[in-house]
BAKOLVEX-340061 format. One record per residue (C-alpha): residue in one letter; x, y, z. Coordinates in steps of 0.05 Angstrom, whole numbers, plus 32768, in hexadecimal, padded with zeros to 4 digits. Layout:
<sites>
aXYZ ...
</sites>
This chain:
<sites>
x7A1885098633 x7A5A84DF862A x7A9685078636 x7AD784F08610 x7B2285158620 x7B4B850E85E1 x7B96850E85FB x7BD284ED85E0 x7C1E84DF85DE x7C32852185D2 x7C2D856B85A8 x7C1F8559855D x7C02850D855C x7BC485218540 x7B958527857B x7B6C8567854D x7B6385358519 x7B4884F48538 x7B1E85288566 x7AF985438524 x7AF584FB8507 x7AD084E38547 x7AA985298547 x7A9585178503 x7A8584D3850D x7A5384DF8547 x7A3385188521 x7A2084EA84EB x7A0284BA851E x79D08504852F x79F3850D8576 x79FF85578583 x7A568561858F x7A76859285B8 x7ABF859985B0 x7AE485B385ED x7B2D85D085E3 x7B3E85DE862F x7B7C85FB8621 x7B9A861685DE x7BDF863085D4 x7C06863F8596 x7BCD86668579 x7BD886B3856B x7B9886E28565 x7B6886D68533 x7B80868C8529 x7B5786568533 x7B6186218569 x7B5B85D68562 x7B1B85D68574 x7B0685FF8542 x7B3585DE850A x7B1485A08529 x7AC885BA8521 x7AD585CA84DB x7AF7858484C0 x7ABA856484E6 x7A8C859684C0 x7A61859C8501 x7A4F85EE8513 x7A8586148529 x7A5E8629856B x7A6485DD8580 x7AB685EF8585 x7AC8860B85C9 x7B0C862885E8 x7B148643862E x7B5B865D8625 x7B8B866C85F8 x7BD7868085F1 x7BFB869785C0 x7C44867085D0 x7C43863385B4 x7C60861485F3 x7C4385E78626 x7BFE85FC8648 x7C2486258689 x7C6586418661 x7C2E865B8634 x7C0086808663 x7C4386A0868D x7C5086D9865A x7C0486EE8658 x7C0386F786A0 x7BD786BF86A6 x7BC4868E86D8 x7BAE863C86CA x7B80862A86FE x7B6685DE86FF x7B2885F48716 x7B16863086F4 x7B1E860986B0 x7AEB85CE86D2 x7AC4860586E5 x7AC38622869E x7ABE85DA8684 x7A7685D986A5 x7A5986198689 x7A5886038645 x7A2585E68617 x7A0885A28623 x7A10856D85EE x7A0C852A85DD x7A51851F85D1 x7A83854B85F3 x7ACF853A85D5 x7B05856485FC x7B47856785D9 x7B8285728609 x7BBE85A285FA x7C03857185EE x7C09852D860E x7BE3850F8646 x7C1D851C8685 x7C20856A866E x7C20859786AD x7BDA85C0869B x7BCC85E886E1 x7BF78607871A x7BD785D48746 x7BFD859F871D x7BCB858686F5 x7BCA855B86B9 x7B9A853F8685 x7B86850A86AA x7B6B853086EA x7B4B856086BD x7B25852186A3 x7B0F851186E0 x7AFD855086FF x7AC8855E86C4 x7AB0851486C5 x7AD484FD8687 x7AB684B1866C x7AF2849E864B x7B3B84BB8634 x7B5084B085EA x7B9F84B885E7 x7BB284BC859F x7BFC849E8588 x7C1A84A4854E x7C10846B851B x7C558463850D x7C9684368519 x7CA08447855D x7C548440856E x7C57840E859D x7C89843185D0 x7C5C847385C9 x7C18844485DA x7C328426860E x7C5A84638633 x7C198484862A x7BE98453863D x7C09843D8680 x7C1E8487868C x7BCA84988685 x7BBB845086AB x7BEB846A86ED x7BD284B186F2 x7B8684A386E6 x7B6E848A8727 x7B4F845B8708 x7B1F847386E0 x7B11849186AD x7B1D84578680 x7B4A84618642 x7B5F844B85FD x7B96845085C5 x7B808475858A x7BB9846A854E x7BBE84AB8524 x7BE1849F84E0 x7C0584DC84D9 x7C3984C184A1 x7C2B848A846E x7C43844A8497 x7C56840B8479 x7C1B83D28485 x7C5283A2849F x7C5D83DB84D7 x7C1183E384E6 x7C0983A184F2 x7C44838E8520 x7C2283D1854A x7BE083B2854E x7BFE836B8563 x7C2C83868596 x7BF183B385B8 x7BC2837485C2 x7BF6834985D8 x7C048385860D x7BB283878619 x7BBC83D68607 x7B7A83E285E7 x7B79840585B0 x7B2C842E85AC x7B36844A855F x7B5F84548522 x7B6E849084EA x7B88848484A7 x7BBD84B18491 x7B9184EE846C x7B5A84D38481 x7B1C84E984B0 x7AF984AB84B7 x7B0A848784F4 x7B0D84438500 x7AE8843A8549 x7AFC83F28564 x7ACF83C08584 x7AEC83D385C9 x7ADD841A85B9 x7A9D840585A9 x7A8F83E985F0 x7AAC84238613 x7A72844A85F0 x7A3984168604 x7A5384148648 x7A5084618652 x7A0F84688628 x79EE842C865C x7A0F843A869D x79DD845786D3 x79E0849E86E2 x79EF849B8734 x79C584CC875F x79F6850A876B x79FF850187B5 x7A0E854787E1 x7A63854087D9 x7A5385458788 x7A1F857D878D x7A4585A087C7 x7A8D8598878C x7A6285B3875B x7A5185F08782 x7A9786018798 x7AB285EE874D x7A79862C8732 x7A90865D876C x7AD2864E8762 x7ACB86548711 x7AA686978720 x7ADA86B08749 x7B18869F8712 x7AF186BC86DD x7AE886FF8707 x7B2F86F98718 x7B1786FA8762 x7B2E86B4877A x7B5686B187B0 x7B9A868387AF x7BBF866E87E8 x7C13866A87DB x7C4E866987FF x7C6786A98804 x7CA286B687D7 x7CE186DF87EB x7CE2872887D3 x7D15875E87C9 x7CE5878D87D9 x7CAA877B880B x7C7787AB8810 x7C39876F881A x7C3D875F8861 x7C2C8783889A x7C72878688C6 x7C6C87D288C4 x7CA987DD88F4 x7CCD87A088D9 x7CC487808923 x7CBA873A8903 x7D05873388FA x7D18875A8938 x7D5287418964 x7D36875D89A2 x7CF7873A898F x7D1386F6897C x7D3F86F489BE x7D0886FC89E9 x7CE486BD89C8 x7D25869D89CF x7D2786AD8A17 x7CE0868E8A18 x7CEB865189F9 x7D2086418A27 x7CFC86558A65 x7CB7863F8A4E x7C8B86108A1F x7C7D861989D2 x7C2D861189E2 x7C01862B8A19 x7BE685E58A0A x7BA185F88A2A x7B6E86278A24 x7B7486648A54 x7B4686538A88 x7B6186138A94 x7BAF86138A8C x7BC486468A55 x7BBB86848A76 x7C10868D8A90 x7C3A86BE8AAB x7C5286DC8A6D x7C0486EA8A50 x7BFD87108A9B x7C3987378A8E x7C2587438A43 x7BE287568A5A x7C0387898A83 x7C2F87AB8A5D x7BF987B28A27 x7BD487DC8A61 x7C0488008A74 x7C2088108A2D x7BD888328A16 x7BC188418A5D x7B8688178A67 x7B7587E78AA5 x7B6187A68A87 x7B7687838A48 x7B6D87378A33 x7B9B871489FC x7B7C86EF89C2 x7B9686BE898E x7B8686EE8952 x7B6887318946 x7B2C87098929 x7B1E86E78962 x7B248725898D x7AED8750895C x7ABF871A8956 x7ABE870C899E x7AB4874E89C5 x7A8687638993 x7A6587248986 x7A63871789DC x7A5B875B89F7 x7A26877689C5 x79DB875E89D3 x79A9875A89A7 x7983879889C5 x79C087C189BB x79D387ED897B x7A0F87ED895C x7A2D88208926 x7A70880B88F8 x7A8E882C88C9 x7A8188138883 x7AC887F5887D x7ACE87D088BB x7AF8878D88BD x7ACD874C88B4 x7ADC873A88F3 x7ABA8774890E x7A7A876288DE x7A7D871C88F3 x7A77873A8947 x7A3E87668932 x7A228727890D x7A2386F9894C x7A108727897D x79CC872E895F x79C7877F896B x79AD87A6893A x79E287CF890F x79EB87FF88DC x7A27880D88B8 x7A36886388A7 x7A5D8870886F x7AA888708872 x7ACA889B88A1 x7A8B88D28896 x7A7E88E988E4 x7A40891288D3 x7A2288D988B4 x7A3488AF88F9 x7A2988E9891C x79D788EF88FD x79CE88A5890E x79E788B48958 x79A788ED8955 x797A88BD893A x797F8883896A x799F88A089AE x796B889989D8 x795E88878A22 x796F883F8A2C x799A883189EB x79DE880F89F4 x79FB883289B4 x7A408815899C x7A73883E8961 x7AA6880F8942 x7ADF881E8924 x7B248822890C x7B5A884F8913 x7B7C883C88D6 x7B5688128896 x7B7787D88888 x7B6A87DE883D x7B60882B882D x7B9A88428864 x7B6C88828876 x7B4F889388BE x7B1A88AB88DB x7B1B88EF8906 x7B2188D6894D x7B20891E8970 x7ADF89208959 x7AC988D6895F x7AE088E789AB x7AAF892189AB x7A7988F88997 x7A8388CE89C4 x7A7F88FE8A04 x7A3E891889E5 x7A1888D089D7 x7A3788A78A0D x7A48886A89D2 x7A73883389EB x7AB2884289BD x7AD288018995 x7B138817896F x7B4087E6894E x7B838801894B x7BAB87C6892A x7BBE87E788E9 x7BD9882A8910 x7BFA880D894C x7C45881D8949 x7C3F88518912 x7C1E88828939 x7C1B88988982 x7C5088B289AC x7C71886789BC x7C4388478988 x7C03884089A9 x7BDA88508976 x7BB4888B8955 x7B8488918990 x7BC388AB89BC x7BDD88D18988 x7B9A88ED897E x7B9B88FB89D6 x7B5488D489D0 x7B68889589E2 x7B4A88A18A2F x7B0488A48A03 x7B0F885E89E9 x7AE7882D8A13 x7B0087F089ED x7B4787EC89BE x7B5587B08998 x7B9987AD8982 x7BC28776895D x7C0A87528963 x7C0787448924 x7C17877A88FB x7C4A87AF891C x7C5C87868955 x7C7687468922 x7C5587128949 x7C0F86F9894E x7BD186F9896F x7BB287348985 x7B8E875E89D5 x7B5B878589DF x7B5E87BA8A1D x7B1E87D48A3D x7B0C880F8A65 x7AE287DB8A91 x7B0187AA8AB3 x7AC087878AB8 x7AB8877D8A71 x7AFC87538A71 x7ADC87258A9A x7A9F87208A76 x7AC587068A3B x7AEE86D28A60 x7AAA86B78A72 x7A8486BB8A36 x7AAD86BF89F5 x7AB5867E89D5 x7AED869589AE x7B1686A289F9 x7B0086668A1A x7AFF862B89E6 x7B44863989C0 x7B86861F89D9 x7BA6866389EA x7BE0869089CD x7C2C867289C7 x7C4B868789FD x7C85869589D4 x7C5786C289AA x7C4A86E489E9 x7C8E86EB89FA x7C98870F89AE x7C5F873B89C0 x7C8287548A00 x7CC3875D89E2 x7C95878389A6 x7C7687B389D0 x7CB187C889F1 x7CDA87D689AD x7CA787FE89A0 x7CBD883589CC x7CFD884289AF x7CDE88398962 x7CB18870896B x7CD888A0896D x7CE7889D8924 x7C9A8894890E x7C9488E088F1 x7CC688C888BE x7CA1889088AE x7C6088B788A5 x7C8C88EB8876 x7C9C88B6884B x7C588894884E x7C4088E48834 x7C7188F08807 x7C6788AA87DF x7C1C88B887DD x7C2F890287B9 x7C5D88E88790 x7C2988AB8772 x7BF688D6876E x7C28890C873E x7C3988CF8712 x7BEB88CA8709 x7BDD888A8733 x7B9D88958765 x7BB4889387AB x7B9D88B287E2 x7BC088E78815 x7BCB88C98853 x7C0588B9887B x7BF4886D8894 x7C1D88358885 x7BE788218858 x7BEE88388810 x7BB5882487DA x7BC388338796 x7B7C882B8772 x7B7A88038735 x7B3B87F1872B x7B3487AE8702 x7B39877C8726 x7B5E874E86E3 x7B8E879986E2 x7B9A8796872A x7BB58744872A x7BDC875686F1 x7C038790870F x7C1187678754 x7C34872B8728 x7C56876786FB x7C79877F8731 x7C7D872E875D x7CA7872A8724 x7CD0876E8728 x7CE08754877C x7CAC87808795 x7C71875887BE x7C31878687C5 x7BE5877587D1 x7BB8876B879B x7B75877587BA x7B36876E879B x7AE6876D87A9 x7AC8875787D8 x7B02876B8802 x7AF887B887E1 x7AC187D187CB x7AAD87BC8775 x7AE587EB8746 x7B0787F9877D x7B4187C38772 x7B8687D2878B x7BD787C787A0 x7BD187CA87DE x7C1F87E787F8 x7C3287D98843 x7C6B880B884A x7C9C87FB8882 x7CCB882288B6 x7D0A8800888D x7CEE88188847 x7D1D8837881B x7D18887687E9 x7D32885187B1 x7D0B881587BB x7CC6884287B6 x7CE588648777 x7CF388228757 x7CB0880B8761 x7C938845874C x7CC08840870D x7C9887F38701 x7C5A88188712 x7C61883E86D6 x7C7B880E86A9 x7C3D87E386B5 x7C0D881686A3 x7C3688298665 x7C3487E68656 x7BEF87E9864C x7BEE8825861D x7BDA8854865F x7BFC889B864F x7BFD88D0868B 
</sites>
């Protein structure tokens, strides 16, 4: 298979027209053509592109003409995607590239000239040539007075930006009768420059004139050895059809700066803590005190003063007597479970767990089963069916879902326990703050939190730092972790200025909470009055606030819809949800204003009428 990218100078040099005369020129040599048009724009419904214009003039079948997107503007390959609501991904249109037909001869025609931005990652023709293993690059001038400044822009534009390789040669397009005397001085001043020129096209006509050097481009590529794909190629290839997958599902995740919004209701600073004074002051205080870095691990250097107090204060604030301080809430899941848990031990988790939970059950090598969300009879039979004498049974859980903002009952999760004797895992990093009577958590607003044997909690959320504890009924199983998690021993420990934010977090905290009924009003409120425009969310009075959607393509349209209105939400999709259960995901805060949740739920509704949705 040769592979040819037809680019050029610019929009309207004839790059449809020389790509049909090649098309038809190969076919008539019995070589099977494909013709690729990555990228169309200008082309309303029902229209056809250029590689179907091109298809036709070459009179080869029309299911040899291929195009992977196309825009109505007739504006350059990004301007034209932006009012669709569409995204150009580098790598979803290689990965699209791949799934088409095999042929012979494979001639891609580019959209405009050869530098023309074509993906958010900054892409241009000439990496998209390389990425799907283009042989060669045809850039098509004008033949016209003015010719040789076009060729040899465009030539040493393609020669800078190509890395080499592919190789590449001018094609001259007659798109105007031009006088011979003009032709000639062209041809002359391109050899004198050594600027090959690879083909030629007579004004009206579709017979190309293919060059010598053109020639020997095509018995190069036709001899050259095929090298063995080596593991980098296959392994490229593998992430290139994921990653293709993923865009086409509209389930690929993108990493971005986070942009400024007027309204943020993304993030998880519940109380607004990330920006508190009283919090920023005591990492000031740190930083002039102590170091940036606990520099070390904790069992060797990293363990200081202000992790002992922060321990502390974290036991006294929920009323355990042991706690230990991790550098994320990941680590912290994956390690008591995935340290603490043996093999011969059994473990039930609520459907919806956090991977980081899964991923502890995973390495500890016990056997689990997961009960359906939040349903305590279901946990409640699998208690019957496998307490039995000897059996270290374990219930995980959260007190708040990260993604569906609901909770379990914990008066009666408490009950269960004092009848089966589990070893009780709640993770209370979505409700700390909101809940409690000085934001401890739903476990001492519930009064269970005595019943808890192990409580993970974050810094990260609420608190506006990072990093995250876990508390323990047993002192003894503190010290099993800090000799036998990996995640504890082998990591360079927390800032001690995050430590510092922590502490100054915790004790904001008990001045915030007095206002958290209002916050849970408002949290109730919003959820009634969504669910009386018609949108499906569910009562609750968490921070948390999904609004179902559904589709996942639906559900990436309605986050940019209302990026663009100054409101930042979650668009969350599957795997993170279950399949149709797509959402906006809405963090509500303490400093959340009326208006701003009427505004948004005045976009809300303009979305959906938008798409011809009546309530």
């Amino acid at each position: 298979m040769v592979t040819i990218l037809v680019s050029g100078s610019g929009t309207g040099v004839g790059k449809t027209r020389v790509t049909a005369a090649l098309a038809r020129a190969f076919a008539r040599e019995d070589k099977s053509v494909c013709i690729v048009k990555p990228v169309q724009t200008g082309v309303a419904a029902g229209e056809s592109s250029d590689a179907e214009i091109a298809a036709k003039l070459a009179e080869i079948p029309s299911d040899c003409a291929h195009t992977l997107r196309r825009y109505a503007a007739a504006l350059a390959p990004l301007d034209a995607a932006r009012p669709e609501g569409a995204r150009l991904r580098g790598d979803a249109l290689v990965g699209e590239f791949f799934t088409l037909p095999k042929a012979d001869i494979v001639l891609v025609e580019g959209a405009g000239g050869v530098g023309v931005p074509i993906s958010e990652e900054g892409w241009e023709w000439t990496t998209y040539a390389g990425c799907i293993g283009a042989d060669g690059v045809i850039l098509v001038v004008p033949d016209i007075l003015g010719a040789i400044n076009q060729a040899r822009l465009t030539y040493h534009y393609f020669l800078s930006n190509n890395g080499g390789w592919p190789p590449g040669g001018i094609f001259l397009n007659e798109t105007a009768p031009t006088p011979p005397a003009v032709r000639a001085s062209t041809r002359a001043a391109l050899a004198e420059l050594k600027i090959p020129i690879w083909g030629e096209l007579d004004f009206g006509s579709l017979e190309a004139t293919l060059s010598p050097a053109f020639g020997q481009f095509l018995e190069i590529v036709r001899l050259k050895p095929v090298p063995p794909r080596n593991s980098v190629e296959r392994l490229n290839e593998d992430v290139l059809r994921d990653l293709s997958e993923r865009a086409t599902a509209h389930r690929q995740r993108k990493l971005r700066v986070a942009e400024p919004a007027r309204v943020n209701l993304a993030d998880n600073d519940y109380l607004g803590l990330a920006y508190d004074e009283t919090v920023k002051n005591a990492v000031r205080r740190a930083l002039e005190t102590g170091p940036v870095s606990a520099s070390a691990s904790p069992l060797v250097q990293g363990y200081q003063e202000i992790h002992a107090k922060l321990e502390q204060a974290l036991c006294n604030w929920h009323g355990f007597p042991a706690g230990l301080i991790w550098n994320s809430g990941f680590a912290a899941n994956q390690a008591v479970l995935g340290t603490l848990a043996e093999p011969k031990h059994f473990i039930l988790a609520d459907r919806l767990v956090h991977h980081s939970l899964i991923a502890g059950m995973v390495k500890s090598g016990a056997k689990f089963a997961r009960f359906p969300h939040n349903h305590l009879d279901a946990l409640e039979a699998l208690l019957k069916k496998n307490s039995h004498a000897g059996t270290v049974m374990w219930v995980v859980t959260e007190s708040v879902f990260s993604m569906d903002g609901d909770s379990p009952d914990l008066a009666r999760l408490a009950d269960l326990k004092r009848r089966y004797g589990f070893i009780w895992m709640l993770d209370e990093a979505h409700a700390l703050g909101w809940y409690g009577p000085e934001g401890q958590g739903r476990a001492a607003a519930a009064g269970v939190a005595p019943d808890v044997d192990i409580l993970v909690g974050t810094f990260g959320k609420a608190l506006g730092g990072m990093g995250a504890y876990t508390l323990f009924r047993e002192p003894l199983l503190r010290e099993a972790l800090v000799n036998r998690a990996g995640e504890f021993i082998y990591s360079t420990y927390l800032s001690p200025l995050l430590a510092a934010a922590a502490l100054g977090a915790v004790g904001r905290l008990h001045e915030l909470a007095r206002n958290s009924a209002q916050w849970r009003k408002q949290s109730q409120n919003f959820r009634e009055t969504l669910r009386a425009a018609g949108w499906d969310a569910p009562a609750g009075d968490s921070p948390i606030v999904p609004v179902i959607i559904g589709g996942d393509a639906d559900t990436v349209a309605l986050g940019e819809f209302l990026r663009e209105r100054g409101f930042a939400t979650g668009a969350i999709r599957p795997p993170t949800v279950p399949e149709g259960s797509a959402r906006l995901r809405l963090s509500l805060k303490s400093t959340t204003r009326a208006e701003d949740l009427t505004e948004l739920l005045k976009h809300l509704n303009a979305w959906r009428r938008s798409k011809g949705v009546q309530t």
